[in-house]
C-alpha positions as CSV (number, residue, x, y, z in Angstrom):
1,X,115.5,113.0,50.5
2,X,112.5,113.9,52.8
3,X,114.9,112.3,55.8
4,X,118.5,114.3,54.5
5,X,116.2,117.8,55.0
6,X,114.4,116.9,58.3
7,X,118.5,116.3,59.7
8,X,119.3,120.0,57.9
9,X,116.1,121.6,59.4
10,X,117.4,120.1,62.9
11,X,120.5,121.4,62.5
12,X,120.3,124.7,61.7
13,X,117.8,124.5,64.5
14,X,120.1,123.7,66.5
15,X,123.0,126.1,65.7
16,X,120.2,128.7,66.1
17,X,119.5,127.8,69.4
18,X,123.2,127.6,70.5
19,X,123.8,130.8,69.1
20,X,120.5,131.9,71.2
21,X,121.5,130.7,74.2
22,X,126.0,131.8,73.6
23,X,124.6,135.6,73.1
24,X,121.5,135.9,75.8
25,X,123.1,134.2,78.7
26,X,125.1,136.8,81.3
27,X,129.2,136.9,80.4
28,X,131.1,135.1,83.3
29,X,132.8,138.0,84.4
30,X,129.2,138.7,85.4
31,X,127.9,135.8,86.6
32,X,131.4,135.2,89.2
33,X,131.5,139.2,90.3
34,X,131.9,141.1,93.1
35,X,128.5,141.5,95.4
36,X,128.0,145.5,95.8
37,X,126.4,146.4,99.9
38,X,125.7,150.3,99.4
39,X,126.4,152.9,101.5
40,X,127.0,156.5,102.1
41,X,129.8,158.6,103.0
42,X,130.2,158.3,107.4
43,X,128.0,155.1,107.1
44,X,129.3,151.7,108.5
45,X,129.2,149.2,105.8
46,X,129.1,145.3,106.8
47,X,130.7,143.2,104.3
48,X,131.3,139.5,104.7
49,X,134.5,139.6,106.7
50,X,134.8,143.4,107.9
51,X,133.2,146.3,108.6
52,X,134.0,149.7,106.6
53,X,133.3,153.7,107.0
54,X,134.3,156.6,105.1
55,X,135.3,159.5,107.4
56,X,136.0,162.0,105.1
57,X,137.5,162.8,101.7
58,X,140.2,165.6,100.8
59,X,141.2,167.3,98.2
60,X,145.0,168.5,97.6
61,X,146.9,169.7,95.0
62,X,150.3,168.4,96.8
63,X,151.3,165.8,99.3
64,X,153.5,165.9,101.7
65,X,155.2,162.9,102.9
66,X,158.4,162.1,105.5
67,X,160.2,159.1,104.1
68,X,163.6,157.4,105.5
69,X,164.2,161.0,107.3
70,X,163.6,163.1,104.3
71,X,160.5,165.8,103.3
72,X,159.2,164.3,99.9
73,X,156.4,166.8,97.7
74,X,154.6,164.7,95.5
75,X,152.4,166.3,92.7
76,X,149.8,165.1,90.1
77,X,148.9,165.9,86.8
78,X,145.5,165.7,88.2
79,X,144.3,166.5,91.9
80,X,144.8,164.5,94.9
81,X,142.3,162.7,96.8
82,X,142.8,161.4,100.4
83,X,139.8,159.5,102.0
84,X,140.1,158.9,105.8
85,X,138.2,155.1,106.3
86,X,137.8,153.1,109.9
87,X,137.7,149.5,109.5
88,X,137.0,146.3,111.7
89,X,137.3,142.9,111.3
90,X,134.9,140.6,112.0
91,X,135.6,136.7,113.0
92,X,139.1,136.5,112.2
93,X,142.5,138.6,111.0
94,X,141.5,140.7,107.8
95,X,144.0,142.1,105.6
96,X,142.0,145.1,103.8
97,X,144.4,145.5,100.0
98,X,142.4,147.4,97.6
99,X,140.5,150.6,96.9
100,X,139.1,151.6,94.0
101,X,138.1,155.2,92.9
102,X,134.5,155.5,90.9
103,X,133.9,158.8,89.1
104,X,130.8,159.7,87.4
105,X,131.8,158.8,84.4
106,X,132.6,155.2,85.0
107,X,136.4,156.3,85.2
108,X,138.4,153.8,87.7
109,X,141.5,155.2,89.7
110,X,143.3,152.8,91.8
111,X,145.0,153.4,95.2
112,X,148.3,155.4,93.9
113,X,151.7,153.4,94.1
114,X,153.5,156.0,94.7
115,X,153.2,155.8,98.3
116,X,153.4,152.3,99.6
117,X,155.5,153.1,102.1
118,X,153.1,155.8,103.6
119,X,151.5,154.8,107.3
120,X,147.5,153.8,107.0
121,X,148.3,153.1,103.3
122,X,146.5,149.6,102.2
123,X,147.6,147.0,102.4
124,X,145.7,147.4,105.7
125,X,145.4,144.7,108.5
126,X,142.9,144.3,111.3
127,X,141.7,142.1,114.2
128,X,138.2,141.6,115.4
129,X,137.8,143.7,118.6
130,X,140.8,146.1,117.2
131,X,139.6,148.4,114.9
132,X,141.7,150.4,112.8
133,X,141.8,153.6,110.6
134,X,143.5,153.9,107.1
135,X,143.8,156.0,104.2
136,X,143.1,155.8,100.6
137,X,145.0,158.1,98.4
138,X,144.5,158.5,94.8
139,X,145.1,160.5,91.9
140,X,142.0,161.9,90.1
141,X,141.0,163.9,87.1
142,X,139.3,167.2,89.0
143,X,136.0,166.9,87.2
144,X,136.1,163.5,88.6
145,X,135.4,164.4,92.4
146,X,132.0,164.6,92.4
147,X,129.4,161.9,93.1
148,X,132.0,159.2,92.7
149,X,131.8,156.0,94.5
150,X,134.9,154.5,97.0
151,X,134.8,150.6,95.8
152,X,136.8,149.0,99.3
153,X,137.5,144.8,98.7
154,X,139.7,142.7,100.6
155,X,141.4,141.6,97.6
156,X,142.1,143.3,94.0
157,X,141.1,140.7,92.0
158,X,138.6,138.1,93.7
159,X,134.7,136.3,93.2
160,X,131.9,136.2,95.1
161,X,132.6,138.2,97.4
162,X,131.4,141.6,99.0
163,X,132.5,144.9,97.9
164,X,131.7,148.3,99.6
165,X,129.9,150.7,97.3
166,X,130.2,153.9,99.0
167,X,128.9,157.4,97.6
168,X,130.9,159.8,98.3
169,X,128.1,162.7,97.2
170,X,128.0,166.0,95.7
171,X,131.1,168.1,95.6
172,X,130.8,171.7,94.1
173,X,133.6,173.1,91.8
174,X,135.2,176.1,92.2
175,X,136.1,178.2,89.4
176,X,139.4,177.1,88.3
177,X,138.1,173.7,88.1
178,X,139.0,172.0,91.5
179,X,136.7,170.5,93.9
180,X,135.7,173.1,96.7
181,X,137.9,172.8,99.6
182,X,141.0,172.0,98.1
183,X,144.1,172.4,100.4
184,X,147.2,173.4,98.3
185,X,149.5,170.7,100.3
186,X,148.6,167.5,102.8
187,X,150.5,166.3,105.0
188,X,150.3,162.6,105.1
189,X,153.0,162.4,108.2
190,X,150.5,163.6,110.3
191,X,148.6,161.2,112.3
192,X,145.6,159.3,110.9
């Protein structure tokens, strides 16, 4: 009797400490993710395999875009924003594929689709000694804007591996909602 409830006790000592360690330990989402280097906005950021910098961010309520020899408009339910980035390889051919828009809420915004075709649109390639320019274009919610964070990876979905943090900053609001300095249409045909 005394031996059946020693073999219980363990047990249930046991399945407590399992449970213990199942709902302590980090998730492996966590343990396998991306490995933030920080930054600001017009600062170069040196991840493992290439080097980024965010020129500048813009705000439009249109885009304008010459495809296959005809004038396209493309609107948004939202507002537009177009960040200008530089980026250099650094020991071998890197193919730079995916942006990711970080708004103060914790709201993500991909690259948009809609413009795959567009010139300096990711995926971007470049070779050590070459360095090259691109643009990230996304479509935002306007309240959104300010003091978001550009999150620039080589791939969409990879592990431990770098990822650019960048902070974008402040961006005050004018009073119908939009950031300040909003153009009413950018031209993406227009060199980078």
């Amino acid at each position: 009797m005394m031996r059946r409830l020693a073999n219980i006790g363990l047990l249930l000592a046991a399945a407590v400490l399992c449970y213990g360690l199942q709902t302590t330990r980090p998730h492996y989402a966590d343990l396998i993710a991306p490995i933030p280097v920080y930054g600001n906005l017009k600062d170069d950021v040196a991840l493992r395999t290439f080097t980024v910098r965010a020129d500048a961010v813009t705000f439009a309520c249109t885009l304008a875009i010459e495809q296959f020899g005809r004038r396209r408009l493309l609107t948004t339910g939202g507002v537009w924003a177009i960040v200008t980035v530089a980026l250099s390889a650094k020991d071998s051919t890197t193919t730079i594929a995916a942006a990711t828009w970080k708004g103060p809420g914790g709201l993500l915004y991909d690259t948009t689709e809609r413009l795959s075709l567009a010139p300096g649109m990711p995926p971007v390639t470049v070779q050590p000694g070459l360095p090259g320019k691109g643009r990230l274009v996304f479509e935002i919610r306007p309240d959104e804007a300010s003091e978001a964070t550009l999150l620039v990876s080589e791939a969409r979905y990879f592990a431990l591996d770098s990822q650019a943090h960048i902070a974008l900053g402040p961006i005050a609001v004018r009073p119908d909602g939009l950031p300040e300095g909003t153009v009413e249409t950018f031209d993406l045909s227009k060199d980078l």
